[in-house]
N, C-alpha and C positions, 0 to 999 in steps of 0.2 A: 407476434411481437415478443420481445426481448422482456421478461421476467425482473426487476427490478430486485437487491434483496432487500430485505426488512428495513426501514429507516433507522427504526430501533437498534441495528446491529452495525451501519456503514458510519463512518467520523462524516460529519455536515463541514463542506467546506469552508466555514466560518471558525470551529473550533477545533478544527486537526490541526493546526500550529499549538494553539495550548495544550494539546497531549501531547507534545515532546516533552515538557516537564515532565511528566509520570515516565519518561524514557532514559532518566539520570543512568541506570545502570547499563545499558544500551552503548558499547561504544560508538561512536563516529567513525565512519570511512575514513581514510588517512588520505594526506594530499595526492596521492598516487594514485589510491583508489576511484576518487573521485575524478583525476584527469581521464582514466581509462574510462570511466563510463561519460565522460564527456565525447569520448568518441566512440564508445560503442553508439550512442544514440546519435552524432553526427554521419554515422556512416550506415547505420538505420541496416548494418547487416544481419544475418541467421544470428539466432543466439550460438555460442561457442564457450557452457560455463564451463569454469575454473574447478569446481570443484564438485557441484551435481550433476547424477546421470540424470540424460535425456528424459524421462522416466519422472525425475524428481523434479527438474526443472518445469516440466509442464505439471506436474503440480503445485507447484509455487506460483506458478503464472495466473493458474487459474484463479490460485487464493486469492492474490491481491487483488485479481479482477474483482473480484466477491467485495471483496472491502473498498474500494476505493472505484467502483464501475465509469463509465464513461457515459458524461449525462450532455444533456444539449450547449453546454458551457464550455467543456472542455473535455479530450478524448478520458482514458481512466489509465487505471495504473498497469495495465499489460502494453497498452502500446507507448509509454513513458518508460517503459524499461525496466521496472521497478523489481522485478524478478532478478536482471541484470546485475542491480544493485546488489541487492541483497546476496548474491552468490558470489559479488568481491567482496561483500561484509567479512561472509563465511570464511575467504582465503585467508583474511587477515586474522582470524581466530585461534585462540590457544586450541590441542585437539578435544579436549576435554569438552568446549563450548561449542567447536564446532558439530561437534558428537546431536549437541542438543538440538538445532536442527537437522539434520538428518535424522533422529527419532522421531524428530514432533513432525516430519514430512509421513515417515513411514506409519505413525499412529494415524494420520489424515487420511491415508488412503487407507487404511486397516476399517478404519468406523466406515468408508464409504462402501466399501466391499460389502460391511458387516451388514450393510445396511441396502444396498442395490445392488449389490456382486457386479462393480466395476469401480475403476478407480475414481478416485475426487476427480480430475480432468475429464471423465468421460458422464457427468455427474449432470442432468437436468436443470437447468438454472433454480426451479423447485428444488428437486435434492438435495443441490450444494447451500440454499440457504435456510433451513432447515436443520443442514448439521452445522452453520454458522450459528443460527440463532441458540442451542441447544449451548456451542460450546464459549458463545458470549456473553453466559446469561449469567455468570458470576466474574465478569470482566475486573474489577474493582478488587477481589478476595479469591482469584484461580483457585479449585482448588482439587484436579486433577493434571495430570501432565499435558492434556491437549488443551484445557483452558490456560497452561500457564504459554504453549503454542502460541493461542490464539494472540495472547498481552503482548507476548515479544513480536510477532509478524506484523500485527498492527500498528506498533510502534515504528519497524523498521520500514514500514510500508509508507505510511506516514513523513518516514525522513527521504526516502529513497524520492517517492513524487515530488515532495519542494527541493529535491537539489536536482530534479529533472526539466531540462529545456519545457516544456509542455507545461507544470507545475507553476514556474516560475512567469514564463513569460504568456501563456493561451489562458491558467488557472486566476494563479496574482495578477495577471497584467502586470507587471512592472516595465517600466519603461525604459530604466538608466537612473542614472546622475543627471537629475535636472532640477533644477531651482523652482520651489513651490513658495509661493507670498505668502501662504496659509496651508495647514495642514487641515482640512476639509472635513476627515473619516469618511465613514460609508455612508451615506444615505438613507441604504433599509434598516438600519435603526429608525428611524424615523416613519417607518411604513413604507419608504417609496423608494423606484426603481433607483438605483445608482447610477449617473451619470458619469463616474471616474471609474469604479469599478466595474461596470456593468453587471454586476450582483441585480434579481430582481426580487423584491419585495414579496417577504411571504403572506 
């Protein structure tokens, strides 16, 4: 069975929309951005990124997986695309910014090396969370270059899933535009399983 990582270190899908606030300096995908990954994930083909190698790419994939895992509710953020995302973020970056991932990719595989002598992608569910928990643990006040990694990935990680098909409609349930007589909330506030959201009661 599949290794879960720390709770302590993944965003609870209840309060990963409120860390986009601490994401103010993060730009947005632009309208463009965001049409293309509308159909990289409607055409569900090979990754083909824009600007990581092969290489970097599945190391990215695996990160997000690490943050954002695929739990009984909803798949996670490798097969949302969320890797995807993030490497149209990168296109649209000054080169100076885009520089910053691509180091904080190549410092991710450096620790794993440093640490298993193989890259972050080839990394034991153990392993990779391990050196998550290590570089999340001053999340709040980064205060090395792969902690300051970790703040940005997580945040882009975070936006990349809610603008993803899977995010929005398998995670939020949303529905559409449809006429509610009452705005309800969740339910597990109140201890019990949700009936609208299907969120279940911790």
């Amino acid at each position: 069975m599949r290794e879960q990582p720390s709770r302590r270190t993944q965003p609870t899908r209840r309060t990963a929309l409120k860390a986009l606030g601490a994401a103010a300096a993060l730009p947005w995908l632009s309208d463009a951005g965001l049409l293309a990954f509308a159909r990289i994930q409607a055409s569900n083909a090979s990754p083909q990124p824009k600007v990581l190698s092969a290489p970097q790419f599945r190391t990215l994939e695996a990160f997000v997986e690490m943050i954002i895992p695929a739990d009984d509710r909803s798949p996670g953020a490798k097969e949302a695309r969320v890797a995807d995302y993030i490497d149209l973020l990168i296109s649209e970056l000054a080169p100076e910014d885009a520089l910053r991932w691509i180091g904080g990719l190549a410092a991710l595989d450096a620790e794993a090396i440093a640490r298993a002598r193989t890259p972050f992608a080839s990394l034991t569910p153990a392993q990779a969370d391990r050196i998550l928990q290590d570089i999340s643990r001053n999340e709040r006040a980064p205060r090395t270059p792969l902690e300051e990694f970790f703040v940005m990935t997580k945040d882009a990680t975070i936006r990349g899933y809610y603008s993803s098909e899977i995010g929005i409609h398998q995670e939020l349930r949303y529905k559409g535009n449809t006429f509610l007589r009452e705005f309800v909330g969740c339910e597990t506030e109140d201890g019990r399983d949700c009936p609208h959201c299907g969120q279940k009661a911790k």
